[in-house]
N, C-alpha and C positions, 0 to 999 in steps of 0.2 A: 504494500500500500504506500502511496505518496505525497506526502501532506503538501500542501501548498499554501506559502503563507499567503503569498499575494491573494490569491481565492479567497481564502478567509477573511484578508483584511479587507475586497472588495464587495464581498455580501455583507458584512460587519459593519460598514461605510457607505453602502449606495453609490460606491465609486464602480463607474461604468469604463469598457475597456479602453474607451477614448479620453480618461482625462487621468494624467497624469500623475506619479506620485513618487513618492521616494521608494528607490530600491528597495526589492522582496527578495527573499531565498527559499528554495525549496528543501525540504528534509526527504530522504528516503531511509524511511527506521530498517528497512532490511540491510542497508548497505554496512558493510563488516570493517571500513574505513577509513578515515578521515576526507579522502578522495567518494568514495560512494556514497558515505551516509551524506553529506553536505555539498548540495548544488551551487555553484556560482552564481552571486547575485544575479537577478536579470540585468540582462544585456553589459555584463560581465564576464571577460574569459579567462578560466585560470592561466598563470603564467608559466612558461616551458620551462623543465628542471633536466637536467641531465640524466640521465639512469645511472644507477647507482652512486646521486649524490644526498650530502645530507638532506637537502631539500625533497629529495624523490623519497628519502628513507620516512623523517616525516610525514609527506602528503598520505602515507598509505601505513601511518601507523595504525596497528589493528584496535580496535574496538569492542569494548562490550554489548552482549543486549540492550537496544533501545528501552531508556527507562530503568535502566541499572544506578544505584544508590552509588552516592562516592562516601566511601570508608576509608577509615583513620586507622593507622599504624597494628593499634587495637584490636580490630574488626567490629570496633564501634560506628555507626553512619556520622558523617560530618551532621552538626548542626542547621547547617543551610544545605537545603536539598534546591535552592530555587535556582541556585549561579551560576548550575553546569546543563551543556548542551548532549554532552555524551560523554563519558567515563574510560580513557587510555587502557589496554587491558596489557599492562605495567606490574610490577609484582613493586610493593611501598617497603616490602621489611614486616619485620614485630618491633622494631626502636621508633623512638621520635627523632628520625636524623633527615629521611627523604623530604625535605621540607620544600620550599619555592624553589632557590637556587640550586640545591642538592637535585632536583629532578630535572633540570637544562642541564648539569653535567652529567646524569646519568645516557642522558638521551643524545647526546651527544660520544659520551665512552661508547656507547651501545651500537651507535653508527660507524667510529672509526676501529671496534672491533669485529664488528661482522665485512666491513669492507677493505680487511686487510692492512689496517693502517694502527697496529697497536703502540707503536713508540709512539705517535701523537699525542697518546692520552695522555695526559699531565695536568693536574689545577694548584693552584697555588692557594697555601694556607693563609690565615687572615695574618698571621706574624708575616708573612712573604715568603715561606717555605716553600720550596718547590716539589710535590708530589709526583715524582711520577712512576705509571706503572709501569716501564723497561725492567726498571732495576729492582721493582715489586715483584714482577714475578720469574727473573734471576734466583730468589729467594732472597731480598735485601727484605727489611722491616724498617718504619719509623720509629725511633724512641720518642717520648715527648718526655723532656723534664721543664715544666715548668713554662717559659715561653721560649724555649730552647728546642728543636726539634733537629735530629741528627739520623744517620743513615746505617742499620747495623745487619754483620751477615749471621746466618745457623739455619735459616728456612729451607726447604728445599725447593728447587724449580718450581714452578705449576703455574702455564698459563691457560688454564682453564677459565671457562665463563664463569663458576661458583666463586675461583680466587675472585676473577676482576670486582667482584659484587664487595669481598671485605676489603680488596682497598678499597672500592671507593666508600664503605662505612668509616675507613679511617680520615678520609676525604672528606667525606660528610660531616664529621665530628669536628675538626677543624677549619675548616673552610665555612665561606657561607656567599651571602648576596655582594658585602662588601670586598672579597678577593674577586669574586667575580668580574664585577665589574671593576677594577684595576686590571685585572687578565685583557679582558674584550679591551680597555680603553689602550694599552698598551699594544694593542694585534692592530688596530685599524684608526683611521681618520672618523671622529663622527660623521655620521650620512648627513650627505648633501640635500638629498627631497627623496620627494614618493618614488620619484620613477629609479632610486637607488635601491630600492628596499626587494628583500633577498628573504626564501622561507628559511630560518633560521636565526635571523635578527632575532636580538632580547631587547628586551624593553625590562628597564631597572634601576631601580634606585637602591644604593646601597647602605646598611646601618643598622641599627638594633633598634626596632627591625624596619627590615627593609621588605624589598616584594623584587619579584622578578617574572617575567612569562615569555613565552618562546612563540613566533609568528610558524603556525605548522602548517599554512597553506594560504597563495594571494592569488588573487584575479585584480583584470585589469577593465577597465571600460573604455568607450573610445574618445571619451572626453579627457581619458589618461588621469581618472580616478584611481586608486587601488584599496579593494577590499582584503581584509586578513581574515584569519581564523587563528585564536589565542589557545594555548594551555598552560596550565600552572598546576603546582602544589600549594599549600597555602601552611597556613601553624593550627594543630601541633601539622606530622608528620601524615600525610595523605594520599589515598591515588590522584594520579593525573587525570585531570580534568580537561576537556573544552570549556571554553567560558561560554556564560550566555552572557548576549549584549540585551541588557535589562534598560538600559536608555533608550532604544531604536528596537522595541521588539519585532519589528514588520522583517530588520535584519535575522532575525532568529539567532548562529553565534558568528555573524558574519560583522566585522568593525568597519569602518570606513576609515584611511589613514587621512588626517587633517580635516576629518568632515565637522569635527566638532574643537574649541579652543584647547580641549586637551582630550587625552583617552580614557574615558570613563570605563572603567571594567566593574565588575560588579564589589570586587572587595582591595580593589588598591586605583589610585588616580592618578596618572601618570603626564609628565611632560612630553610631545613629541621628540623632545630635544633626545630623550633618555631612552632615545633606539640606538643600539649599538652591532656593532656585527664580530663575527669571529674572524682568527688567523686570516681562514682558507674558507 
């Protein structure tokens, strides 16, 4: 079955197919996606991503059942069941560690190790410490004494996907939104406008606490608008979510970039200034 917002909003409205209105999106609850479930605004067309780039690994992150609850570290339901558009089917942990930014680096490790690109993975701790997993799964370890973190051997090899998950719990534990965004600000130029914007920008502001969300899929119009589709973690520690755009619901979880003075998401408010991009 396939909802259609505009449908709704024009029987809901007595808006007739000739008079104009702001952008609609469609949903297809069957779709198993982020690409299926989530149609491009009208008269909107998604933008080309390479095959097998992070942006391609995104668009077609899989999905839970339409109308799946988004759960806390716990297996308790988040408190707000209204924010999210559909639920990343992500595994969060049993700790409060996967948090906002913890889930853009997991989503990220998770792309440059199924794509063959594991010495990449690297996040820097909020001291400046440089994590990375090469020499993790070598068998090296982080010591932490204190605000000291230092690099020790006795592990054995193991670069399995189980290892890569407890670094990044140690990742997770030190690190947060504010390394993050020193990482990104450090790889790239802040973006220039819309037509710069790339699936994988973050959008963040960094601090205690801060917030961060990752752009997992953009269309374009021919007036050279660009719509996103958002996901986050949020506090405590949570599955990834799609955002729903709760200002613009005709959008369903589709953002418009600069349609509004700033980006209104439903649980953080963001400057456009505070889109940033990775390395590569």
């Amino acid at each position: 079955m396939r909802i259609t917002l505009s449908l709704l909003l024009a029987l809901g409205c007595g808006l007739g197919p000739s008079q104009a209105g702001p952008p609609t999106a469609a949903i297809t609850p069957e779709g198993k996606t982020i690409a299926t479930r989530f149609e491009a605004p009208a008269g909107y067309t998604r933008i080309p991503v390479k095959e097998g780039s992070f942006g391609d690994y995104l668009r077609h992150l899989p999905l839970r059942p339409a109308g799946s609850e988004v759960h806390l570290h716990n297996g308790q339901p988040k408190g707000r069941q209204d924010v999210h558009a559909a639920v990343v089917d992500l595994s969060v942990g049993t700790r409060d560690l996967q948090q906002c930014a913890d889930a853009l680096m997991r989503l990220r490790a998770e792309h440059l190790y199924r794509c063959g690109r594991q010495d990449a993975i690297a996040f820097s701790f909020t001291n400046g410490f440089r994590a990375e997993w090469k020499r993790w799964r070598r068998g090296e370890r982080i010591r932490v004494e204190g605000n000291r973190c230092s690099w020790t051997t006795g592990a054995a090899a193991d670069s399995s996907h189980d290892q890569l998950l407890r670094f990044l719990e140690k990742v997770f534990t030190y690190a947060g939104s504010l390394s993050l965004e020193r990482d990104l600000r450090r790889s790239a130029p802040p973006p220039s406008g819309p037509h710069d914007l790339q699936i994988g920008d973050v959008f963040i502001q960094g601090g205690s606490p801060g917030h961060a969300m990752i752009v997992v899929d953009a269309a374009r119009s021919a007036d050279g608008r660009t719509a996103l589709l958002l996901v986050q973690s949020y506090m405590p520690a949570q599955e990834v979510h799609v955002a729903r755009n709760l200002r613009h619901p005709e959008l369903g979880a589709w953002f418009i970039l600069e349609g509004d003075d700033r980006l209104y998401t439903p649980e953080w408010t963001f400057d456009w200034s505070d889109r940033l991009h990775w390395a590569d």
